[in-house]
C-alpha positions in Angstrom: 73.6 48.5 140.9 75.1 45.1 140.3 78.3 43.6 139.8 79.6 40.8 137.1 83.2 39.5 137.9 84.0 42.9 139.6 82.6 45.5 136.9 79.2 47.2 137.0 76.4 45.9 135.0 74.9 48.8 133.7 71.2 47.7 132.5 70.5 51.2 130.6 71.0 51.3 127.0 72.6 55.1 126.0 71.9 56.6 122.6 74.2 59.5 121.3 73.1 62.9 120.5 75.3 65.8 118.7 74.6 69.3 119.9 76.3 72.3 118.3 77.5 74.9 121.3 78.9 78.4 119.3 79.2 76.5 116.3 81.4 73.5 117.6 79.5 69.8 117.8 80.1 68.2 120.5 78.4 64.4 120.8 77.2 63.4 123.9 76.1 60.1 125.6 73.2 59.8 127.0 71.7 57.6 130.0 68.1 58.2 130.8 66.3 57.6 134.2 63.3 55.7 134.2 61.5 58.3 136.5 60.4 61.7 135.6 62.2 64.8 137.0 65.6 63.0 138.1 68.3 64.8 138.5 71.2 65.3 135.9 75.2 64.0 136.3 77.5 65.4 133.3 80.7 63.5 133.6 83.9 64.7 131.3 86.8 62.6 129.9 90.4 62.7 130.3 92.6 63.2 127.7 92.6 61.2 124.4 89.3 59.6 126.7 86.0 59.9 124.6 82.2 59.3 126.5 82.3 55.9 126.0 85.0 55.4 128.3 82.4 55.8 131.0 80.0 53.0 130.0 81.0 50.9 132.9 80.0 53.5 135.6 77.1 55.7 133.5 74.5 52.9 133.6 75.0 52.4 137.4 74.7 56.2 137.9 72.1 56.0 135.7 69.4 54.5 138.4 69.2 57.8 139.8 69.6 60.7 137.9 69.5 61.1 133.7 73.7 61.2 132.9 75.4 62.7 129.9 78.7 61.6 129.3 81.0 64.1 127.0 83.3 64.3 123.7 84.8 66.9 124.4 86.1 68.9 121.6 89.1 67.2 119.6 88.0 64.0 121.1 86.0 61.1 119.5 82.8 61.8 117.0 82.8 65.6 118.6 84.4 68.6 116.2 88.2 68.8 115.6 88.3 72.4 115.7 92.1 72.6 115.9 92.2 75.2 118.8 92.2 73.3 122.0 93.0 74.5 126.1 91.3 74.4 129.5 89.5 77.5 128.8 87.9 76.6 125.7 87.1 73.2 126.7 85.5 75.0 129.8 83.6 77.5 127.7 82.2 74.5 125.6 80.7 73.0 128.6 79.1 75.9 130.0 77.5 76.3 127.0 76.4 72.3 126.8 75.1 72.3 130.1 72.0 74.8 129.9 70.9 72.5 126.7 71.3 69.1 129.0 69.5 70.5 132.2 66.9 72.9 133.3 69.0 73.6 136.5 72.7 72.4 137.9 73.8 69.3 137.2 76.1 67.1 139.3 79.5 67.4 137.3 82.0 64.8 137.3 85.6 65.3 135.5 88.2 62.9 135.2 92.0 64.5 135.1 92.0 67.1 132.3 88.1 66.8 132.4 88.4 67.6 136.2 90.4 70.8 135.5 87.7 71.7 133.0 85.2 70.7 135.6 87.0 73.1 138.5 86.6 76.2 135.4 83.7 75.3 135.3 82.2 75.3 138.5 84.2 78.0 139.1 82.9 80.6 136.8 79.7 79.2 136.7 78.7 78.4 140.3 75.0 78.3 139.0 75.2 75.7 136.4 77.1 73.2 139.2 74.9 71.7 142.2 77.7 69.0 143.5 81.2 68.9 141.8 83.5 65.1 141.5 87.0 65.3 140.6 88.8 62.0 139.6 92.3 62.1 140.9 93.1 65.5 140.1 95.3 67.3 141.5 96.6 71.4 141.8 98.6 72.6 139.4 102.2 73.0 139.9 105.0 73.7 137.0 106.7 70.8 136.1 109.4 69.8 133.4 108.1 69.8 130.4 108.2 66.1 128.9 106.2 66.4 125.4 104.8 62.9 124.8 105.5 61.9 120.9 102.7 61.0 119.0 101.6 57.2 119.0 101.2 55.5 115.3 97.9 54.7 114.2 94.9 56.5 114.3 93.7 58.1 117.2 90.6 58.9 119.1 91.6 62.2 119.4 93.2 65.0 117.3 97.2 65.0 118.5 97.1 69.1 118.8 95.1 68.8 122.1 97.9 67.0 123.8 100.4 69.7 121.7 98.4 72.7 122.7 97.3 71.9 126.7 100.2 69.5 127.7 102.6 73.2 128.1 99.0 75.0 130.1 99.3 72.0 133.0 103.9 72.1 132.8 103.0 76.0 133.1 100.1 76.3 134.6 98.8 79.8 135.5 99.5 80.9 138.5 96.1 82.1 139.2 95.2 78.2 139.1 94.9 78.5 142.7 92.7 81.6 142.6 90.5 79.7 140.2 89.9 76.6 142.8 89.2 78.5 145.3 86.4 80.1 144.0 84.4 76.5 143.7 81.6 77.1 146.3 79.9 73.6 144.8 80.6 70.7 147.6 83.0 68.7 146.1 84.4 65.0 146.1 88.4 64.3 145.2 88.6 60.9 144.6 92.6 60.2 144.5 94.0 57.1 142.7 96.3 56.7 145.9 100.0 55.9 145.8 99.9 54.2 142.5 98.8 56.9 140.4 101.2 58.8 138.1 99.5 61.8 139.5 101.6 62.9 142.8 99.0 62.6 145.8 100.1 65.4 147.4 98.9 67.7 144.5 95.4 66.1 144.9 96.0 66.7 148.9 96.7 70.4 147.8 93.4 70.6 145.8 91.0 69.4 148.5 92.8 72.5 150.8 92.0 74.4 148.7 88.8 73.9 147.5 86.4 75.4 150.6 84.3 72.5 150.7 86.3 69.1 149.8 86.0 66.0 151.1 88.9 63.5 150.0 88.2 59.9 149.0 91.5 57.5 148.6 91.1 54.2 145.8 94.2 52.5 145.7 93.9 52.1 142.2 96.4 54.1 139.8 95.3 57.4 137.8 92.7 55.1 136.1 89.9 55.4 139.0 86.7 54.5 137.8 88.1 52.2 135.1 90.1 50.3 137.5 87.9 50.1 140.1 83.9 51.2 138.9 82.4 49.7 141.5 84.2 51.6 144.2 84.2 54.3 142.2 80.4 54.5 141.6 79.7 53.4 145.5 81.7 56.5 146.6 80.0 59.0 144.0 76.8 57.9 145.0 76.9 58.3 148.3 78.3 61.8 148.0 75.7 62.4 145.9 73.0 61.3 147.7 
């Protein structure tokens, strides 16, 4: 891994790949290891995020292990179904990962891709050998603040943010139930006291996940954008 006025320089060129889970296609980044038999990191956006938001981290991650990066549905080159939340976004992915792997993959989400990664991992212990989290935090309900939709087109189709922006106000309550049923070791890295994510939900979440180790990069909700090198030191040597 090297670094070029304080990003990673990722030497591995990624190609993109559509695969059609149940009928939806999703595209997905790819990153290949040079040696045979590596293992396999799937890492999943944020909102209005596509896979290429990872670039700056993939290729570093990429010296390792083979890494996928995600569009998830409604996002970027992937299908815009029209019928977006957590579950279905969840349900996607367990259905991607079989077709990407041969066994569990190391699974890295990024805010809403992190709750789809705890669904994940949590229905699906199997599919999920080590679980990352990107300043993500447990659920609480909040007041609902609908964001209006920016001119311009976008990267994504506006009726994800319409349909799972009331699931995280209003989360269900069984949220907690479902995080503590991850029995994948887990990373939380938290964006610290700059985030717009409340640290003390992301303090919640490692409770509550059985095995959670916590990881603090002053950076704001932007963790591995802001900080990649950091970001990709920290994941790595979780990872092993």
């Amino acid at each position: 891994m090297a670094l070029r006025g304080g990003r990673v320089d990722a030497g591995v060129v990624p190609h993109d790949q559509p695969v059609d889970v149940d009928g939806v296609r999703l595209v997905v980044r790819t990153w290949t290891a040079a040696r045979p038999a590596a293992p396999v990191a799937v890492l999943l956006p944020a909102t209005g995020e596509t896979a290429e938001d990872w670039d700056d981290v993939a290729g570093a991650l990429s010296g390792t292990r083979t890494v996928h990066a995600v569009n998830l549905r409604g996002h970027g080159r992937s299908d815009w179904p029209g019928t977006y939340s957590t579950r279905l976004f969840a349900a996607d992915v367990e259905g991607l990962l079989p077709e990407l792997a041969d066994g569990p993959v190391d699974l890295v989400g990024h805010s809403l891709g992190g709750l789809v990664a705890c669904r994940v991992a949590a229905a699906r212990p199997d599919l999920v050998r080590r679980l990352v989290l990107e300043d993500v935090g447990l659920l609480r309900p909040r007041p609902a603040a609908p964001p209006e939709r920016p001119d311009g087109p976008l990267t994504l189709d506006w009726a994800v943010v319409e349909q799972v922006r009331p699931e995280v106000d209003d989360p269900d309550p069984a949220w907690r139930e479902v995080v503590a049923r991850i029995v994948a070791p887990t990373l939380v890295v938290g964006g610290g006291p700059r985030s717009s994510l409340p640290q003390d939900q992301v303090a919640d979440l490692v409770s509550t996940v059985p095995d959670a180790r916590l990881v603090i990069l002053d950076t704001g909700h932007l963790v591995h954008a802001n900080a990649p090198a950091d970001f990709v030191a920290a994941v790595l040597d979780f990872l092993g």
